[in-house]
C-alpha positions as CSV (number, residue, x, y, z in Angstrom):
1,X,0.0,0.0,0.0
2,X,1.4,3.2,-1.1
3,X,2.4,5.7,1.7
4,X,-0.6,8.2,0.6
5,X,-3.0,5.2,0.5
6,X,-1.7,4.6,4.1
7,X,-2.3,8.1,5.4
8,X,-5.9,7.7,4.5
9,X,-7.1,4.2,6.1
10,X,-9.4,3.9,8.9
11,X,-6.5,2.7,10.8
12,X,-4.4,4.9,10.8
13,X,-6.7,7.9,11.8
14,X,-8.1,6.1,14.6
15,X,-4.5,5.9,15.6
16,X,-3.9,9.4,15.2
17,X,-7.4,10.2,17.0
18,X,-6.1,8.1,20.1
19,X,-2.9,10.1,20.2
20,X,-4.5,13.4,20.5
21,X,-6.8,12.4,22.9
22,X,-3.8,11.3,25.5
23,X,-2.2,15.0,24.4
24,X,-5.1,16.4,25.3
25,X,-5.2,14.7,28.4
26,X,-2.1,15.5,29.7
27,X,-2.5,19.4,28.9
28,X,-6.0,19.3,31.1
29,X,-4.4,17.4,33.9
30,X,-1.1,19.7,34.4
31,X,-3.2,22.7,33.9
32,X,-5.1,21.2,37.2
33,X,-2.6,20.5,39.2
34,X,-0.4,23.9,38.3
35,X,-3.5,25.9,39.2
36,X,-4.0,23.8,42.9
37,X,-2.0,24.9,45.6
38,X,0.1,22.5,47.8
39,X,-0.7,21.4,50.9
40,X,2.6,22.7,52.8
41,X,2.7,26.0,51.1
42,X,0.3,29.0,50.8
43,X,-1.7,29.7,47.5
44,X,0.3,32.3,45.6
45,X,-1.0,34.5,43.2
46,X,0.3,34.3,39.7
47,X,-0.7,37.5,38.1
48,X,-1.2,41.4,40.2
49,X,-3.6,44.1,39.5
50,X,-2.2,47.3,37.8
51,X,-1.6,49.8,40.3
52,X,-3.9,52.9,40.4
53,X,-1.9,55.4,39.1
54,X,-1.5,58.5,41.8
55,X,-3.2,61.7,41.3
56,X,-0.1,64.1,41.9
57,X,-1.9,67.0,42.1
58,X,-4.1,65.2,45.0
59,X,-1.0,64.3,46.6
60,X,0.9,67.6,46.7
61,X,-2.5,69.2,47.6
62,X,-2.6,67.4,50.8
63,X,1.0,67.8,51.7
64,X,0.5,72.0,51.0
65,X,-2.2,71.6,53.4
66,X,-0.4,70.4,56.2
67,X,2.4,72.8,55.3
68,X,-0.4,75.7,55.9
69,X,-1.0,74.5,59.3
70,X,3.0,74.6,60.4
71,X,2.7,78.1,58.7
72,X,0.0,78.9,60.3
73,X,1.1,77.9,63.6
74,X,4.6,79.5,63.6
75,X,2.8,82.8,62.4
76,X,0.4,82.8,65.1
77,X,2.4,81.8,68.0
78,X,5.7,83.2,67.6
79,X,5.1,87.1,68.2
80,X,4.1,85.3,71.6
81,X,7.7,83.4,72.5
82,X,10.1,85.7,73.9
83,X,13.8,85.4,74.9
84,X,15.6,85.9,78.2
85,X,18.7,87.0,78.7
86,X,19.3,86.5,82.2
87,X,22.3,87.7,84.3
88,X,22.8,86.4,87.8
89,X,24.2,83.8,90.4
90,X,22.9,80.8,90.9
91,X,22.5,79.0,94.8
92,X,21.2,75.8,93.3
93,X,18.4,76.7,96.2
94,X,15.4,74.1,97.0
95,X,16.2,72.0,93.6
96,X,17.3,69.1,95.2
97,X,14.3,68.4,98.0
98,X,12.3,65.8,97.8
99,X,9.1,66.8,96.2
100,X,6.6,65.1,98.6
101,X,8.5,65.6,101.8
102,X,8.8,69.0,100.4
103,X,4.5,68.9,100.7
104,X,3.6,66.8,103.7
105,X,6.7,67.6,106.1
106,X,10.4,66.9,105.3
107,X,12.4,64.8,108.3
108,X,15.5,65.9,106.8
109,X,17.8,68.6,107.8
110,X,15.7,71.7,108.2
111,X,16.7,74.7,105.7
112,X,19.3,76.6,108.2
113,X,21.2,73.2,108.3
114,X,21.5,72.8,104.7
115,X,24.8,74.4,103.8
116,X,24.7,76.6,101.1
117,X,26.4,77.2,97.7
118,X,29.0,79.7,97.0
119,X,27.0,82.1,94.6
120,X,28.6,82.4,91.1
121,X,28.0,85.1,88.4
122,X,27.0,83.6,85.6
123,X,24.6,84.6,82.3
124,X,22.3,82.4,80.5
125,X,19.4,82.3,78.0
126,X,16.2,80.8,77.6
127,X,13.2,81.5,76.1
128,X,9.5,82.4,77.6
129,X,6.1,82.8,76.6
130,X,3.7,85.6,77.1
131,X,0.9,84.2,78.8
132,X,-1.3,87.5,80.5
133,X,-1.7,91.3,80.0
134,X,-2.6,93.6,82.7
135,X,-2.3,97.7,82.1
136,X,1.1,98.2,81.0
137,X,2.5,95.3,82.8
138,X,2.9,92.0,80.7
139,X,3.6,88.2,82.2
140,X,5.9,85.9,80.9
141,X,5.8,82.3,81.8
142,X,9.6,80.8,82.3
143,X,11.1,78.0,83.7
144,X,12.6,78.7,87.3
145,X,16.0,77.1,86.2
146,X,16.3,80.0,83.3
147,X,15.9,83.0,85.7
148,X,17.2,81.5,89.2
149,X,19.4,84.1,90.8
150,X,19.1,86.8,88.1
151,X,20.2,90.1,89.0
152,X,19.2,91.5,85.2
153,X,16.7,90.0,83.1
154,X,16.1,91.2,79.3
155,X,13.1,90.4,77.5
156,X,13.4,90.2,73.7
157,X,10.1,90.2,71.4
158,X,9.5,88.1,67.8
159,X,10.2,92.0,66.5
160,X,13.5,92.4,68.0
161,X,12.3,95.1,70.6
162,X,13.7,94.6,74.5
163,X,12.5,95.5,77.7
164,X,14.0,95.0,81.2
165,X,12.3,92.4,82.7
166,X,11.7,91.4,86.5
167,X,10.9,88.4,88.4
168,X,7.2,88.1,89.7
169,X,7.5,85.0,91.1
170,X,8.7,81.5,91.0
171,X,7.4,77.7,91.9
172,X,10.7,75.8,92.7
173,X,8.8,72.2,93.1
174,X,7.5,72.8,89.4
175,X,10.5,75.0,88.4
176,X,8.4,77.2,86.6
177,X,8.7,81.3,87.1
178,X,7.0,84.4,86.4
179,X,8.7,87.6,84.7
180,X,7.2,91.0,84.1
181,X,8.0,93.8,81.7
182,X,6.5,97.2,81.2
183,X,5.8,98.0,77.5
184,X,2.6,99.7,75.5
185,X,0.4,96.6,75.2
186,X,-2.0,96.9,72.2
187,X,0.5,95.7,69.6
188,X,1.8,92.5,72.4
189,X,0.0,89.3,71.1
190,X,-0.9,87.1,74.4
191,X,-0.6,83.1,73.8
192,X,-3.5,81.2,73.6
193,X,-2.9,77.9,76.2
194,X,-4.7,74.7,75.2
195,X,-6.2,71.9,77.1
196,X,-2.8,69.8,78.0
197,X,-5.6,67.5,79.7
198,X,-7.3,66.5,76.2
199,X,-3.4,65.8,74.7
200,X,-2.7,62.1,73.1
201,X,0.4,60.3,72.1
202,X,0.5,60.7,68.1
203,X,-0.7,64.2,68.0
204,X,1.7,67.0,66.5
205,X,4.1,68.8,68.8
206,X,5.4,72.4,67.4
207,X,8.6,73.4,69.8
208,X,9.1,77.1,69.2
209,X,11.8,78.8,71.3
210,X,15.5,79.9,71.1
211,X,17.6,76.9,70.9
212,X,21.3,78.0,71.4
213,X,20.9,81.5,71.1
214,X,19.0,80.8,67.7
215,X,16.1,83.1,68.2
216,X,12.6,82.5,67.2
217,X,13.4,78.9,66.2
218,X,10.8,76.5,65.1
219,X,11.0,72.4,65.2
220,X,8.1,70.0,64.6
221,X,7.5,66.1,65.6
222,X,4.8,64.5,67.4
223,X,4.0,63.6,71.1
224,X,5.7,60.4,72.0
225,X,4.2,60.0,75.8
226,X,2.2,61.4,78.0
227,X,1.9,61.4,81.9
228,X,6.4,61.0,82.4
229,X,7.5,60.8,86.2
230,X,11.3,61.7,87.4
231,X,12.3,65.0,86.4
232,X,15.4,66.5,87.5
233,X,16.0,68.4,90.6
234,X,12.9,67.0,92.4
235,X,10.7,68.5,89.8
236,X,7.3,66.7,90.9
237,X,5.5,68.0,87.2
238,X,4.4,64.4,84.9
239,X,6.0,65.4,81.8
240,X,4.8,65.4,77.7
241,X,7.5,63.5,75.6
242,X,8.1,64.5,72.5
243,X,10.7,64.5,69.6
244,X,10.5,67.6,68.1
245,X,13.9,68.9,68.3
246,X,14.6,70.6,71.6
247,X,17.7,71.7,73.1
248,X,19.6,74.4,75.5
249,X,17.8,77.8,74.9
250,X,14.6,76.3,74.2
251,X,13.8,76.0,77.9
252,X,10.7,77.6,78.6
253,X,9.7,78.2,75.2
254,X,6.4,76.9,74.2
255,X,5.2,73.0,72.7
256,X,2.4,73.7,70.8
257,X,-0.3,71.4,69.0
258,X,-1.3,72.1,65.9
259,X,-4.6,74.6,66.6
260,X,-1.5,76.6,67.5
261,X,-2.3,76.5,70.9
262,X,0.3,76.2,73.9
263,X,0.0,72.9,75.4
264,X,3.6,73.2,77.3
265,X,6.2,74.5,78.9
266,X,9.4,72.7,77.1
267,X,11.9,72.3,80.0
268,X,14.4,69.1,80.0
269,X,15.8,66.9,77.7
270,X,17.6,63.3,78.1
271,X,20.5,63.4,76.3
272,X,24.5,61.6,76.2
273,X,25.5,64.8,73.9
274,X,23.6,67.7,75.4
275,X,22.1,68.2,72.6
276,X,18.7,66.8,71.4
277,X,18.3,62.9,70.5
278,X,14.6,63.3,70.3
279,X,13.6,63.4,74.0
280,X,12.3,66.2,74.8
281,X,9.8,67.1,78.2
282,X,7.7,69.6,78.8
283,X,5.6,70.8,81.7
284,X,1.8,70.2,81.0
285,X,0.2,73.8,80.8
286,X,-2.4,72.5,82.6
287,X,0.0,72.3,85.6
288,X,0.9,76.0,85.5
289,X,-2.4,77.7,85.6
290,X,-3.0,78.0,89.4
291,X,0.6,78.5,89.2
292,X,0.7,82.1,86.8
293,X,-2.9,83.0,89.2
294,X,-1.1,82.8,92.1
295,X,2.0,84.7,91.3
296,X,-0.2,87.6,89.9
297,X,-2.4,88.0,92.0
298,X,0.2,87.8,95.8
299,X,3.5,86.7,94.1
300,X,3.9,83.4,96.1
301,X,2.7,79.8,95.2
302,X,-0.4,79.0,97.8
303,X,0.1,75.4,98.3
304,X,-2.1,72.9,99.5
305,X,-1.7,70.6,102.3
306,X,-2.7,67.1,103.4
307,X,-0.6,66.5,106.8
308,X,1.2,63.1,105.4
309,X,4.4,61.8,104.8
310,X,4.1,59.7,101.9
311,X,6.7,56.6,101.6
312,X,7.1,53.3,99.2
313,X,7.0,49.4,100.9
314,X,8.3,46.8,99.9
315,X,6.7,44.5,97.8
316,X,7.2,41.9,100.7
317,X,5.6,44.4,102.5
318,X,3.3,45.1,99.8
319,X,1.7,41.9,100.1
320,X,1.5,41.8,104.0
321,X,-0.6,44.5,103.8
322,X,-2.5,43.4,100.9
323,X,-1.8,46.8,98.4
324,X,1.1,44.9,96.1
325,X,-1.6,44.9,93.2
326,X,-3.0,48.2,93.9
327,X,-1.8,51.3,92.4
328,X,-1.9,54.3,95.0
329,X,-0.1,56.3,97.5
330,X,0.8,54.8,100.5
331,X,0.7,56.9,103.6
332,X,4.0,55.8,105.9
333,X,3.4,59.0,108.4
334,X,0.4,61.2,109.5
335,X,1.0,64.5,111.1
336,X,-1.6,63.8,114.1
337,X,-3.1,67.8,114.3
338,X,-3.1,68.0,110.0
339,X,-5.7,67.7,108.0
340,X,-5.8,64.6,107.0
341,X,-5.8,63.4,110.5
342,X,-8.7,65.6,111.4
343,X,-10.4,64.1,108.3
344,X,-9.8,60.4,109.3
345,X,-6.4,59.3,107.7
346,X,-4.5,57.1,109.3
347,X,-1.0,55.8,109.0
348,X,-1.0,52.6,106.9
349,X,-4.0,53.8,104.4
350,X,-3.3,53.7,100.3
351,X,-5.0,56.6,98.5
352,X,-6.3,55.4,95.2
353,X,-8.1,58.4,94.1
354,X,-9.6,62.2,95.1
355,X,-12.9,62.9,94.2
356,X,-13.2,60.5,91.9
357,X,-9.8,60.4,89.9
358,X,-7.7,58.2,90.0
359,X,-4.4,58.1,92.1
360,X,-1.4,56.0,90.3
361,X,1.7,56.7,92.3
362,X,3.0,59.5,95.3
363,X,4.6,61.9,92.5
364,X,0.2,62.2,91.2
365,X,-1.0,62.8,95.0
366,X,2.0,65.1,95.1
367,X,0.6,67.2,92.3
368,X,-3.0,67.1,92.9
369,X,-2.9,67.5,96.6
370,X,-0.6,70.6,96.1
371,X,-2.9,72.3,93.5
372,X,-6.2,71.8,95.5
373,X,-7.0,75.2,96.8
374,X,-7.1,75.8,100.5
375,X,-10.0,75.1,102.1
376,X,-11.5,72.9,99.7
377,X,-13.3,69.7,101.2
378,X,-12.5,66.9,98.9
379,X,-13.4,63.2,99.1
380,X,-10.6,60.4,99.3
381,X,-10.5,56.6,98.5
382,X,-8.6,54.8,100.5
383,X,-8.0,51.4,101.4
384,X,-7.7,50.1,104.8
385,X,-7.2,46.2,105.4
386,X,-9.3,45.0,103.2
387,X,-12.3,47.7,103.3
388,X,-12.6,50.3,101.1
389,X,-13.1,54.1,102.5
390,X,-14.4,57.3,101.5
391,X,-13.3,60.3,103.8
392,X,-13.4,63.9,103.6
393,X,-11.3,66.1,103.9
394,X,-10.6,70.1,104.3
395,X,-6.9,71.1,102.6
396,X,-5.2,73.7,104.6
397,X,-2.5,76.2,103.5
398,X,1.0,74.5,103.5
399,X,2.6,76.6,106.7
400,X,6.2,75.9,107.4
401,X,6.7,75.7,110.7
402,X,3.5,73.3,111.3
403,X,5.0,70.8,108.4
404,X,8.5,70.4,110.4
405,X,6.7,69.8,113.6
406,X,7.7,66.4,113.6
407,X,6.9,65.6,117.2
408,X,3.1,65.4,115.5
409,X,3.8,62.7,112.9
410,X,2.7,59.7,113.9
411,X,4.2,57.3,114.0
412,X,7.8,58.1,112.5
413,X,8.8,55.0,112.1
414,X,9.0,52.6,108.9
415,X,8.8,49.0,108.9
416,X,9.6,46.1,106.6
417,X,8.6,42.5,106.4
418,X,11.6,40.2,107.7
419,X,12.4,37.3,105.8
420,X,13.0,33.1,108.2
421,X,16.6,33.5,106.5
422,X,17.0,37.5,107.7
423,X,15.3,36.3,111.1
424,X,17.6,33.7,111.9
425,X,20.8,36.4,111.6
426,X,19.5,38.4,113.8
427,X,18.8,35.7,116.7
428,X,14.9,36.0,116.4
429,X,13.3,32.6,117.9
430,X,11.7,30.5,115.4
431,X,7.9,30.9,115.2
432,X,8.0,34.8,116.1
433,X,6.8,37.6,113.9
434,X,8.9,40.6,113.3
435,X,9.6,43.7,111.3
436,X,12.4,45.3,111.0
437,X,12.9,49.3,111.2
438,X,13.9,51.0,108.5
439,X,13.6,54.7,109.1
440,X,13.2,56.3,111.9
441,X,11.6,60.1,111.5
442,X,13.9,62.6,113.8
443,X,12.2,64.1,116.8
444,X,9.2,62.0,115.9
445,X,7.1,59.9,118.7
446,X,9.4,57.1,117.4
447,X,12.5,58.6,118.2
448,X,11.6,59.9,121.3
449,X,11.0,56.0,122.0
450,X,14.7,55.6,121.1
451,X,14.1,53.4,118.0
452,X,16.7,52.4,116.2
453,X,17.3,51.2,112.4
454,X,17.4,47.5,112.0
455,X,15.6,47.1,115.3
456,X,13.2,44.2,115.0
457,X,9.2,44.8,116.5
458,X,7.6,41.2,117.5
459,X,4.5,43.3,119.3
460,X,2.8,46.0,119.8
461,X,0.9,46.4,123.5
462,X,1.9,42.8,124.4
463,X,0.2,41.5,121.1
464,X,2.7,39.6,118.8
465,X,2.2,40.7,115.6
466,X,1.1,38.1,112.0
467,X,1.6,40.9,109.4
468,X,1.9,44.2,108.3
469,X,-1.7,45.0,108.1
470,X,-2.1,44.4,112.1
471,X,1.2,46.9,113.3
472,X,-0.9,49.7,111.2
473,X,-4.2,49.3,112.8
474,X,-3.0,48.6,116.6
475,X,-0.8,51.3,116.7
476,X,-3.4,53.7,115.0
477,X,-6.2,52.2,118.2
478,X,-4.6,53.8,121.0
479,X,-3.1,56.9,121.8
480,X,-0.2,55.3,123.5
481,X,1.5,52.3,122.5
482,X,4.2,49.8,123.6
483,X,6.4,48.1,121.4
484,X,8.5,44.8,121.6
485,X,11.9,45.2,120.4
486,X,14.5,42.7,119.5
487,X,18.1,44.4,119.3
488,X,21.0,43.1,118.3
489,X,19.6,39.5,119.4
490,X,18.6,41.0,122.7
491,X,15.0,41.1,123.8
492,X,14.2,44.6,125.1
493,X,11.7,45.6,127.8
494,X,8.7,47.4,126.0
495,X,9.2,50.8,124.3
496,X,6.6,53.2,124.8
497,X,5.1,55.4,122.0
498,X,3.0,58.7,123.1
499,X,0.7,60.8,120.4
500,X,1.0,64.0,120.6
């Protein structure tokens, strides 16, 4: 059969049909199995949509808008940012107390004992904004580290003009400070201050100041934290963090949000260099309202006080007395004629909150308690054992001669949980209780009593003592007490206590 013969038979084209259908086959079944994902891998996608293509004019719209607001904001706000020239010595002063002992009665050295720095002449510069306008007399809100110990202050405007400034006021435990200037007032703009209450982490932060002599200088970022404890020189302030660029000169000056209102004072930053690594503070101006009233209107800080002397346990300790979970402020010492004695605080107690807010830590009661104007009854939470309380009670005016009566603070002495292995040192028997001393307050009931530190209490009025929770509440029963005191392995008769 001839080959063309051949490619015509039946045979042959069922052959060929056969073929194509295994081609067929094969294509169908790898096109399957390509398009099915694998069990051990995730399902990719083969093919992408086009991107949408981006509307430039949209786009540089947007960022022209948010370039308006900085614009706006520096134009607004900086005819109100001054810059001080200051010219003094420096004592270094109260900066280094302890801000609550400062408050609610300080067992250190009384002032006269402190010794005293040599005063130096020195000039610095910082920057300030002008907060009120009275007459012909115009405030400037400062930090109290820019103008401590000026002899000459010099005010310079956004415009260049200068005026002799002078030193209204100051608030050392905020170090914030108060400078005046005479001047014609109608062309003087007056900063508008914001809400610092209503801030949040995220927002935009404007600092506008004089950073190394650089006047009128403007840097932008955003609020990194709110509600920062631990600023230097005992500064008892919680702190907005920011990293807009701050740096020497800019102390002061203003951090503003981006209504172009002030919402702080920009006062520290942390820094290996000295100069700014994008942690910058600044004083809430929420914190220095009472602050600028006060100064105006008698030129002193009216502070308010509670009678306590606030201290930290242990967590040991803690748990004795049943607080270690609890956020508050624990109250180690209560001045027995104070306030807070007369309004039913006792020794022992853990404030969690006045009227209603919340308290988180001593540096917040510090701050509240000392802004509460005098002679305002207010309601505090405390806890007690395991009962919660509500008392009130009427803030007095800080006086310093009744805050270092320390014969009155009851009851000057500070205890801490002992450990079996810290027992056994210090030759307790097995199976008794004790605390050991601490702290002892000077000329407080306690040492009158000639307790000592590392003294060990097993009982108090011939009761032996099962925790923390029980010293508090017996010696807060009676007005005299008698203690059980293990020294230096020695059992001692009974110390007595007396409440003045």
């Amino acid at each position: 059969m001839s080959f063309t013969k051949q490619l015509y038979s039946r045979k042959f084209f069922l052959v060929n049909l056969v073929l194509v259908g295994i081609m067929i086959g094969f294509v169908a079944a790898f096109a399957v199995l390509a398009g099915k994902p694998s069990d051990n891998a995730s399902a990719v996608a083969l093919a992408e949509s086009p991107r949408p293509a981006i509307d430039q004019a949209s786009a540089l719209a947007q960022a022209q808008a948010v370039q308006s607001a900085f614009n706006s904001v520096a134009s607004t706000v900086l005819p109100s940012v001054v810059e001080l020239d200051v010219i003094g010595g420096s004592d270094g002063g109260a900066q280094g107390q302890s801000p609550w002992r400062f408050f609610f009665g300080d067992p250190e050295a009384t002032p006269d004992e402190r010794e005293e720095s040599p005063e130096y002449q020195s000039e610095s510069l910082g920057s300030g904004i002008i907060v009120r306008k009275a007459g012909s007399t115009v405030y400037v809100l400062t930090n109290y580290h820019v103008v401590e110990g000026a002899k000459t202050i010099s005010v310079k405007l956004y415009d260049e003009r200068e005026y002799e400034g002078a030193l209204v006021g100051s608030d050392t435990r905020k170090d914030l400070a108060l400078v005046s200037f005479k001047a014609k007032i109608e062309d003087i703009p007056v900063a508008v201050l914001g809400n610092s209450d209503s801030v949040k982490v995220g927002d935009w932060a404007i600092a506008i100041g004089s950073p190394f002599g650089l006047f009128s200088s403007v840097s932008a970022g955003i609020v990194s934290a709110i509600g920062r404890d631990g600023g230097p020189d005992g500064n008892i302030n919680d702190f907005i963090q920011t990293d807009a660029a701050i740096n020497r000169g800019n102390s002061g000056g203003a951090l503003v949000n981006i209504q172009g209102q002030i919402i702080g004072i920009n006062t520290w930053i942390a820094s290996t260099t000295g100069g700014s690594v994008g942690l910058g503070f600044s004083i809430p101006i929420n914190n220095a309202v009472k602050v600028i009233d006060d100064l105006i209107e008698r030129g002193t800080v009216r502070y308010g006080w509670l009678g306590v002397l606030l201290t930290a346990p242990d967590k040991p300790t803690a748990t004795e007395l049943g607080i270690a979970e609890q956020k508050g402020a624990f109250l180690g010492h209560v001045f027995t004629d104070g306030p807070g004695a007369k309004g039913g605080l006792r020794s022992g107690d853990l404030v969690t909150a006045i009227d209603g807010k919340p308290i988180a830590n001593l540096d917040q009661l510090v701050r509240v308690v000392a802004d509460l104007p005098v002679g305002k009854s207010v309601v505090f939470t405390v806890l007690r054992g395991a009962k919660s309380l509500q008392l009130k009670v009427v803030i007095e005016e800080r006086k310093e001669a009744v805050a270092a009566d320390y014969s009155k603070l009851w009851p000057g002495v500070e205890i801490a949980a002992l450990s079996a292995d810290e027992a056994a040192k210090l030759s307790i028997p097995k199976g008794v209780k004790g605390f050991k001393v601490i702290s002892v307050i000077a000329r407080s009931p306690a040492s009158a009593a000639s307790l000592r530190l590392g003294d060990v209490i097993t009982e108090v009025n011939g009761t032996a003592l099962k925790d923390a929770s029980d010293f508090y509440r017996m010696i807060n029963e009676a007005g005299k007490i008698q203690l059980t005191v293990y020294r230096n392995g020695a059992k001692l008769a009974a110390l007595a206590l007396a409440r003045n």
